[in-house]
C-alpha positions as CSV (number, residue, x, y, z in Angstrom):
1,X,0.0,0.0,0.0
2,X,2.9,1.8,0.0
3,X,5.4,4.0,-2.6
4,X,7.0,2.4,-5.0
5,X,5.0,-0.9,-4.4
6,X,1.5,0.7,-4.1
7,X,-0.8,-0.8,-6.9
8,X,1.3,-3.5,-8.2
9,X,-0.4,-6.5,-9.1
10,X,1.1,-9.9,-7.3
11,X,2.2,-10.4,-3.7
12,X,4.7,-7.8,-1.7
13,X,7.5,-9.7,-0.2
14,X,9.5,-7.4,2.9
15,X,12.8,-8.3,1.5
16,X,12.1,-6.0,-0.9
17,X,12.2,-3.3,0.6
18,X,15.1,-3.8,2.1
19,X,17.0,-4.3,-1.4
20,X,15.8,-1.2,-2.6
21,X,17.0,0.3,0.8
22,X,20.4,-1.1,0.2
23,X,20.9,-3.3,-2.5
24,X,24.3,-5.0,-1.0
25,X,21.9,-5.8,2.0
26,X,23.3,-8.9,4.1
27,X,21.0,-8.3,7.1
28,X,18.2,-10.4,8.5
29,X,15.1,-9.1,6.8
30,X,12.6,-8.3,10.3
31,X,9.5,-6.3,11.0
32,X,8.4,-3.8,12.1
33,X,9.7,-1.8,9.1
34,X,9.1,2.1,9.6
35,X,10.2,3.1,5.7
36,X,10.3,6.5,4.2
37,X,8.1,6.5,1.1
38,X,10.3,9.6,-0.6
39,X,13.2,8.5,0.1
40,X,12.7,4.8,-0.5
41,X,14.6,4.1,2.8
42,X,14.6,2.2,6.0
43,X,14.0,4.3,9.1
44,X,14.2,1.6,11.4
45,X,13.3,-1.9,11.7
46,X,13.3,-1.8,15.9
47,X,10.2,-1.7,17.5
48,X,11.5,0.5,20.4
49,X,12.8,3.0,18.4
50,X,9.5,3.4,16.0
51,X,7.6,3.9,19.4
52,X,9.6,6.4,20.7
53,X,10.1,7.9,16.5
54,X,6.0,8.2,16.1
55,X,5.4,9.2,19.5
56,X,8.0,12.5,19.1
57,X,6.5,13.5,15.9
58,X,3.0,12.7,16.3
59,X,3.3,15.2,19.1
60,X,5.6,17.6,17.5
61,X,2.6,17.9,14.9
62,X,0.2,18.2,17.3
63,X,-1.6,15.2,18.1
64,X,-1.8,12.2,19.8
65,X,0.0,8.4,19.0
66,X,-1.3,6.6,21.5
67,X,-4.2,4.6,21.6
68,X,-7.9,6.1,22.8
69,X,-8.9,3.9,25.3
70,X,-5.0,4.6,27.2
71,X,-5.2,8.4,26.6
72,X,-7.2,8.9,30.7
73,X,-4.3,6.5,32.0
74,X,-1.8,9.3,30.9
75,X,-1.3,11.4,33.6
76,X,1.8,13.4,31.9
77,X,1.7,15.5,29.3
78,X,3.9,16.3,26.5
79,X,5.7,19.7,25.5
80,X,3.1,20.7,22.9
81,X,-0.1,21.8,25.1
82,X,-2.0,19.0,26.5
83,X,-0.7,16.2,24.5
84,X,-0.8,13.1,25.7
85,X,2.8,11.3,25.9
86,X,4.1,7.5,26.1
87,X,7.5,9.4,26.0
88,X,7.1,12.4,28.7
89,X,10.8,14.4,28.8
90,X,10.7,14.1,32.6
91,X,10.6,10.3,32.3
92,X,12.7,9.3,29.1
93,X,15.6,8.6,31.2
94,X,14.2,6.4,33.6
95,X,12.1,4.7,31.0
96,X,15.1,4.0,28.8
97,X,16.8,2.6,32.1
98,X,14.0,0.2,32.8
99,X,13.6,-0.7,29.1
100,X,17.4,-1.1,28.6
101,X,17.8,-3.5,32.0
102,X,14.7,-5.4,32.4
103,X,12.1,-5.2,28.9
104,X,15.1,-5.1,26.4
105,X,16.9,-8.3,27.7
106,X,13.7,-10.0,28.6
107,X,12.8,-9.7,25.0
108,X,15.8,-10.4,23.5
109,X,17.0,-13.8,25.6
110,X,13.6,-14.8,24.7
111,X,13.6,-14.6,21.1
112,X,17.4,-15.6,20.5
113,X,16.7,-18.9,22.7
114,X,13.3,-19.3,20.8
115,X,15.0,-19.1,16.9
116,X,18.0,-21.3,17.9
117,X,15.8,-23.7,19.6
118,X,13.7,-23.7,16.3
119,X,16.5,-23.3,14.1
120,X,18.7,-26.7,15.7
121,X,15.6,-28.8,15.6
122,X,14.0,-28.1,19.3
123,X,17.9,-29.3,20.9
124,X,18.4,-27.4,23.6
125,X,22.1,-26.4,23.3
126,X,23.7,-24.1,26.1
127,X,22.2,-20.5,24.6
128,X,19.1,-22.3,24.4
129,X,19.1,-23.0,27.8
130,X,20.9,-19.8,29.2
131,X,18.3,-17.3,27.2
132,X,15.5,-19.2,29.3
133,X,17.0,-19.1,32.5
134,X,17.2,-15.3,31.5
135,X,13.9,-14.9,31.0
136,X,12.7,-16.5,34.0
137,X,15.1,-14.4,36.1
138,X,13.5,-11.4,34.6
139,X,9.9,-12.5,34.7
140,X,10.7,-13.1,38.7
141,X,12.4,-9.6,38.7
142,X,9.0,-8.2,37.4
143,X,7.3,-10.1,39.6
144,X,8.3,-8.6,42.5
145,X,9.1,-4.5,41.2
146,X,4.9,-5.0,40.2
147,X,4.3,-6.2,43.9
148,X,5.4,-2.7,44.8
149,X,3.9,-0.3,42.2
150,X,1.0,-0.4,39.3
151,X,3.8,0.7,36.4
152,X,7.2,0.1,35.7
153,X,8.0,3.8,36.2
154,X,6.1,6.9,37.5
155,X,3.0,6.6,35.3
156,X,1.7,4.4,32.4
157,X,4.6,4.7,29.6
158,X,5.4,3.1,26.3
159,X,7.7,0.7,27.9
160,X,4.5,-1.0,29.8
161,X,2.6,-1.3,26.4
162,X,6.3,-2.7,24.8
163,X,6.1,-5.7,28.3
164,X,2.3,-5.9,27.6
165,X,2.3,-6.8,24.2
166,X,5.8,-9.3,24.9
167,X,3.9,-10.8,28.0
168,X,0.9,-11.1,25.6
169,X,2.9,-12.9,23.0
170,X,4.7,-15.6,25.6
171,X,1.4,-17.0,26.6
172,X,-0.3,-17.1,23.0
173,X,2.5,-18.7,21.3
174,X,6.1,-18.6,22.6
175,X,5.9,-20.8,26.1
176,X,4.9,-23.4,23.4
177,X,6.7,-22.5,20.1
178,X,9.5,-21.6,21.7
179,X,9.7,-24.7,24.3
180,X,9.8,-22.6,27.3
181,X,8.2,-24.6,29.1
182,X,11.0,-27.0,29.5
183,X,12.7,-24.1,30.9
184,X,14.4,-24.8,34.4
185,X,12.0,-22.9,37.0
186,X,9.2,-22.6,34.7
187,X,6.1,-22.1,37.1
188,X,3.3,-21.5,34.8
189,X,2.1,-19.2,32.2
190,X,1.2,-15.3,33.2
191,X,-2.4,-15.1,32.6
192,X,-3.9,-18.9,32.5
193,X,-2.1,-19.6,35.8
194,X,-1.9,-17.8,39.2
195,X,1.7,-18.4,40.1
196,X,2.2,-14.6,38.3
197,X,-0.2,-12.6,40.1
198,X,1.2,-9.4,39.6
199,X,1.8,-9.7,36.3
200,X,-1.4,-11.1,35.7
201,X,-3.4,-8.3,37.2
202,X,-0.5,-5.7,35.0
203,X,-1.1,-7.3,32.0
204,X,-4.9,-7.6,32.4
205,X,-4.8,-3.8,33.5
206,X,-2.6,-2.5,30.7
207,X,-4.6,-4.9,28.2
208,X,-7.9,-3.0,29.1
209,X,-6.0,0.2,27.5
210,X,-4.6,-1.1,24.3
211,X,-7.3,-4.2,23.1
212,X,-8.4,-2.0,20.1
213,X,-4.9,-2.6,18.4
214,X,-3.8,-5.8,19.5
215,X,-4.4,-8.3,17.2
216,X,-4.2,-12.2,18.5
217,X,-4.1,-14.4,15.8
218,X,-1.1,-12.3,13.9
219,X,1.0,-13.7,17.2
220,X,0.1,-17.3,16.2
221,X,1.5,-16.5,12.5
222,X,4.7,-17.1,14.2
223,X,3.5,-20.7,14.6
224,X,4.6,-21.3,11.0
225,X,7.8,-20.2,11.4
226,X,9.1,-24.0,11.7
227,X,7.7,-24.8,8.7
228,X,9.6,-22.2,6.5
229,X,12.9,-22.3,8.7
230,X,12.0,-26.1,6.9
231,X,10.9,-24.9,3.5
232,X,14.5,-22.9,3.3
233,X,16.8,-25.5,4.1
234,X,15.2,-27.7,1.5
235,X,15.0,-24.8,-0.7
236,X,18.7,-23.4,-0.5
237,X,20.9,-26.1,1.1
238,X,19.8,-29.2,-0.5
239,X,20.2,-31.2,2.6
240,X,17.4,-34.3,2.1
241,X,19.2,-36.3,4.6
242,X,18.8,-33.8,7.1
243,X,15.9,-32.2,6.2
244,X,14.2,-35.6,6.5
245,X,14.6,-35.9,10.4
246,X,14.0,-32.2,11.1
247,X,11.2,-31.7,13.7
248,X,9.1,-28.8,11.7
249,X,6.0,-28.9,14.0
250,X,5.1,-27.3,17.4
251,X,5.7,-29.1,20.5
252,X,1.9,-29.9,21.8
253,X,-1.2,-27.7,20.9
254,X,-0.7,-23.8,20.7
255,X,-3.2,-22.7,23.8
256,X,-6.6,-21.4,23.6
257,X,-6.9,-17.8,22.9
258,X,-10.6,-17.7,24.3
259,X,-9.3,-18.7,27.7
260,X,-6.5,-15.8,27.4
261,X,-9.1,-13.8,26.2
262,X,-11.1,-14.6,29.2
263,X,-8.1,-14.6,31.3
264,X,-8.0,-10.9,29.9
265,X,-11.1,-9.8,31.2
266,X,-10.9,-8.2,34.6
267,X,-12.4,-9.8,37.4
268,X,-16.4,-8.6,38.4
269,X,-16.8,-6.9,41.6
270,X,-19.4,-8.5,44.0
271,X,-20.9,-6.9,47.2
């Protein structure tokens, strides 16, 4: 839908985009892709860094980014009038402290366990294993800072919707895509289980605030991911032999999204 791509018959493929970027390209082709239609170039291709990019100019041109439901949790404003801001000045520091020594590494020893777990056929070779023991040390971590306060900083900010949407996406697909729950000190998942109850009750909260935008079944899309980590070995290295006894599948049944949905919903009050 978007310049030079935008009506062209046929199927858009990101790698594209990324070759007309830089054609000598030897990167790992990723999304989310924030890419300037004049210039036909990448901005960036981190999700942090397109928060904090659409947040600054969304209110630099006088508006809000942030989604309608959140806008009454915003207590902070930003510099242009009354502007509600995931990124108030008075907080980036402290956000980009929490983000760069709890949400950042979280994220990241999840994802580099999860791909090499997929990626050696579901062995669990020393990175896989120290990435999860990483990630449980951090969930505990949360655990306990959300036993003591309702946000990860001050007020709501754009690195509680960045843990929201990662916690989100470990109990749809990655405990089980991912094999985490062979991890050592696995306890449970956040929202189907109670051994989590503050994140539970932060997730659920911050959920309430975002739901319009989050979109469940494009986190199970990365249920496929097996199959063409599969499809490209066979395609580029020719390997039959070992091809033929790689484990392309999911461990078990991906879970339920009506009982996270209704693990979502927060609880009714009774008199």
């Amino acid at each position: 839908t978007c310049s030079p791509w935008k009506g062209r018959d046929g199927p858009f493929w990101l790698y594209e985009a990324y070759q007309l970027a830089d054609p000598l390209c030897t990167t790992d082709i990723s999304v989310p892709v924030l890419w300037d239609t004049e210039t036909y170039k990448i901005v960036s291709n981190d999700s942090w860094e397109i928060m904090k990019l659409l947040s600054d100019a969304a209110n630099d041109l006088g508006f809000c980014s942030c989604p309608k439901d959140a806008l009454e949790a915003i207590s902070k404003v930003g510099e242009n009038g009354n502007i509600p801001n995931l990124f108030p000045e008075n907080l980036k520091q402290d956000i980009e402290q929490v983000h760069t020594s709890l949400v950042k590494p979280f994220f990241d020893s999840l994802t580099m366990a999860g791909f090499e777990y997929m990626r050696n056929g579901h062995i669990e070779t020393q990175q896989v294993l120290e990435g999860r023991a990483k990630v449980i040390m951090v969930l505990e971590e949360l655990e306990d800072i959300l036993g003591e306060r309702r946000y990860l900083v001050k007020d709501l900010t754009g690195v509680d919707v960045r843990l929201c949407l990662c916690l989100l996406q470990l109990d749809v697909c990655y405990w089980d895509l991912f094999g985490m729950k062979n991890s050592v000190g696995y306890k449970g998942t956040i929202l189907t289980c109670d051994k989590y109850p503050n994140l539970k009750a932060y997730t659920r909260d911050i959920f309430q605030l975002v739901k319009s935008v989050v979109y469940f079944q494009g986190f199970w899309q990365l249920s496929q991911m097996p199959r063409a980590i599969h499809f490209t070995r066979q395609a580029y290295l020719c390997d039959e032999a070992n091809n033929g006894n790689m484990n392309c599948g999911v461990e078990g049944e991906m879970p339920s999204l009506h009982t996270i949905v209704a693990a979502l919903k927060l609880p009714t009050c009774t008199n």
